[in-house]
C-alpha positions in Angstrom: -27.1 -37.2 10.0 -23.9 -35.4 10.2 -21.0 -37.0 8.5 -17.7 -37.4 10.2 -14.7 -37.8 9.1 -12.5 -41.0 10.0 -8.7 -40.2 11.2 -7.8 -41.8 7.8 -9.8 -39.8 5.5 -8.5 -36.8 7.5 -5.4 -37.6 7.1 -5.8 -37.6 3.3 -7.0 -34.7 3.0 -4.4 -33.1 5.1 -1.7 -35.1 3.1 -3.3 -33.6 -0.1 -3.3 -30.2 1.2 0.0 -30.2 2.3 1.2 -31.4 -1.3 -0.7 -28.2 -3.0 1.2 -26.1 -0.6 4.8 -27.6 -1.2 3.5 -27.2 -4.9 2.3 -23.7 -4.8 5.8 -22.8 -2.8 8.1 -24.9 -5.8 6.0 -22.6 -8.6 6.3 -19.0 -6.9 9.8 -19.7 -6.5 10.0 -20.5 -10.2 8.1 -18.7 -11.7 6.0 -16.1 -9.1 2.6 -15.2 -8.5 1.7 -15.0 -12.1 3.3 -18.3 -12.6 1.6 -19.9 -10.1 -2.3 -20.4 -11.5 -4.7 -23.3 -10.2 -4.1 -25.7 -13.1 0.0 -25.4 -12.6 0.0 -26.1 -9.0 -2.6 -29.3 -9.7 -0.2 -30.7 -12.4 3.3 -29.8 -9.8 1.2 -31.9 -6.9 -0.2 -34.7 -9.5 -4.0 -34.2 -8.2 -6.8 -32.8 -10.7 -7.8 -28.7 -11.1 -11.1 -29.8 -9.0 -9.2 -31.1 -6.1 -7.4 -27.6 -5.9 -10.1 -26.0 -6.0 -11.7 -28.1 -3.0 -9.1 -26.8 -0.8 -8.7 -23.3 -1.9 -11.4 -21.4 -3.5 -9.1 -19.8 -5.6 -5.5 -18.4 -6.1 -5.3 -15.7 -4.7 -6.5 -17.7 -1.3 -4.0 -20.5 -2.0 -1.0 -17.8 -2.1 -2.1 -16.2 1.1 -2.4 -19.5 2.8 0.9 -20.4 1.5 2.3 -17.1 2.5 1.6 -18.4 6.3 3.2 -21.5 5.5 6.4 -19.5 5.0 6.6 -16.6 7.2 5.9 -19.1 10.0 9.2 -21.2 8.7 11.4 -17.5 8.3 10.1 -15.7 11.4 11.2 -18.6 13.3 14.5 -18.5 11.4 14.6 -14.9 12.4 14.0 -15.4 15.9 16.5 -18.3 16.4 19.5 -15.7 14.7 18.2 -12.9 17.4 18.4 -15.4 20.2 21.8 -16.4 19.2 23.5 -13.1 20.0 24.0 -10.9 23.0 23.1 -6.7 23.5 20.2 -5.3 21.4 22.2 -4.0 18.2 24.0 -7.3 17.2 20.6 -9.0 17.5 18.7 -6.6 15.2 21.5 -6.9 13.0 21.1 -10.5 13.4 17.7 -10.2 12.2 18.0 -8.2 9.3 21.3 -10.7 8.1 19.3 -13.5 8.4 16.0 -12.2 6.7 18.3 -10.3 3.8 20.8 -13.8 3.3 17.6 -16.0 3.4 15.7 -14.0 0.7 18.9 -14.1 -1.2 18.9 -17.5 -1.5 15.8 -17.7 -3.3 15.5 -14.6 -4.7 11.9 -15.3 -6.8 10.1 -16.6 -3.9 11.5 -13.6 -1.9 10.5 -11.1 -4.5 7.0 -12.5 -4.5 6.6 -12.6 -0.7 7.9 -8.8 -0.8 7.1 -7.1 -3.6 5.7 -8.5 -6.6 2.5 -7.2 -7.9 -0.1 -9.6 -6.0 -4.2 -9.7 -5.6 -5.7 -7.9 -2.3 -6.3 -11.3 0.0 -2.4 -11.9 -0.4 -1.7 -8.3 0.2 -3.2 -8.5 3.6 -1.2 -11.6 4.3 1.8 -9.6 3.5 0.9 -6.8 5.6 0.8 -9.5 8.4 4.1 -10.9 7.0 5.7 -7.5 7.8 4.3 -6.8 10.8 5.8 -10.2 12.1 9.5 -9.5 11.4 8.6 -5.7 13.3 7.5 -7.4 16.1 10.8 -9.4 16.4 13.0 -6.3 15.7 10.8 -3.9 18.1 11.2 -6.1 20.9 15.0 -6.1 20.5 14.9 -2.6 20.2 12.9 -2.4 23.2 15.2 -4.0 25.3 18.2 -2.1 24.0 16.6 1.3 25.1 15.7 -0.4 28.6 19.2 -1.0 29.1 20.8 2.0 27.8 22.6 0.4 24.7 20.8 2.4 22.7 18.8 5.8 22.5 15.5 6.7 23.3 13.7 6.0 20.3 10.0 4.4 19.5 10.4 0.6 19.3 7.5 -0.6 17.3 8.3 2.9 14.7 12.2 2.2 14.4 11.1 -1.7 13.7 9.1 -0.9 11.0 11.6 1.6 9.5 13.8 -1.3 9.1 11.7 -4.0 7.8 10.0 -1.3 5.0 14.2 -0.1 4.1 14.5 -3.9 3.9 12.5 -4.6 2.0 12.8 -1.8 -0.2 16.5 -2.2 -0.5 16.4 -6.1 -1.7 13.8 -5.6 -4.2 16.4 -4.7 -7.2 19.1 -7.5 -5.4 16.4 -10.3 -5.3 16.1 -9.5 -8.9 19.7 -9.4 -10.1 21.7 -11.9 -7.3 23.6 -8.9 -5.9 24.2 -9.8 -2.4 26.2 -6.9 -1.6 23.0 -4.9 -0.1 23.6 -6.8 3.1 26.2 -5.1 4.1 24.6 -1.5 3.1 22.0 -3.3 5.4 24.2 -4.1 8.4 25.6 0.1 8.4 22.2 1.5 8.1 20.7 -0.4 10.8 23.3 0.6 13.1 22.9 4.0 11.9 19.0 4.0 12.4 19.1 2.3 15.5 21.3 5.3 17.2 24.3 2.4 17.5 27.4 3.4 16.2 29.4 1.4 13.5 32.9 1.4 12.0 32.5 4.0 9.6 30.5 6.4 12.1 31.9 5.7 15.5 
């Protein structure tokens, strides 16, 4: 006989899940990926160690699970900022604003999402992370060389560029609360995207 669940019981179970996540999220932006162990996020979502451990065989697959659960939330945030402006270069800068001012907010989570020391299943989820915020910038980029606002350049290569500089460049401001990499951002986008800027017209 094969057991089925009932909607209700379902729903638990999703309900449970959900509350590990939200858990998991609260914890790595406390404390980070080594604050964030099995027993912690149990206590955080008031269910027992086993009842983790039902859901996620083990950190390192909770993180990268939880990792999905917020790049979907910031790519969409990401895309909404593009969307919102008009010619190729304000909405890559658009991007990039949004994804540095967002990560300055809450600057653990951020850190752990970017660059913390993490195990290999939640370094492939980052990988994927990254590759997301390219795809957003490449198409922009794309568009801008179709309509001659900017150079010829490689979409997908100057995309990456940008997210890896990014990245690179908030790892020491998500640690100290400096916030004024965002505008050293904003003039070496413009630079690398062949636009000009106020400084290099």
């Amino acid at each position: 006989m094969v057991y089925r669940r009932t909607p209700a019981v379902q729903a638990r179970l999703d309900a449970t899940r959900d509350a590990i996540i939200d858990a998991a999220v609260a914890l790595l932006a406390e404390h980070g990926y080594a604050g964030c162990s099995m027993a912690a996020v149990a206590e955080r979502a008031g269910v027992g160690t086993g009842t983790v451990y039902r859901h996620f065989p083990g950190k390192a697959e909770l993180v990268a699970e939880l990792f999905t659960h917020v790049v979907t939330r910031e790519v969409a945030a990401v895309e909404k900022a593009a969307g919102s402006h008009d010619g190729a270069a304000e909405r890559v800068l658009a991007v990039v604003r949004t994804f540095a001012t967002r990560a300055l907010k809450v600057p653990r989570l951020a850190y752990a999402l970017l660059g913390e020391p993490v195990d290999a299943p939640v370094e492939r989820r980052r990988l994927v992370f990254r590759q997301a915020f390219r795809d957003v910038i490449a198409r922009c980029v794309a568009e801008g060389v179709t309509t001659g606002e900017l150079p010829p350049q490689d979409a997908a290569t100057t995309a990456a560029a940008l997210v890896g500089a990014a990245a690179e460049v908030l790892t020491g401001p998500l640690r100290t609360g400096e916030a004024t990499a965002v505008e050293q951002l904003h003039t070496f986008t413009l630079r690398a995207l062949g636009a000009r800027d106020a400084t290099h017209p």
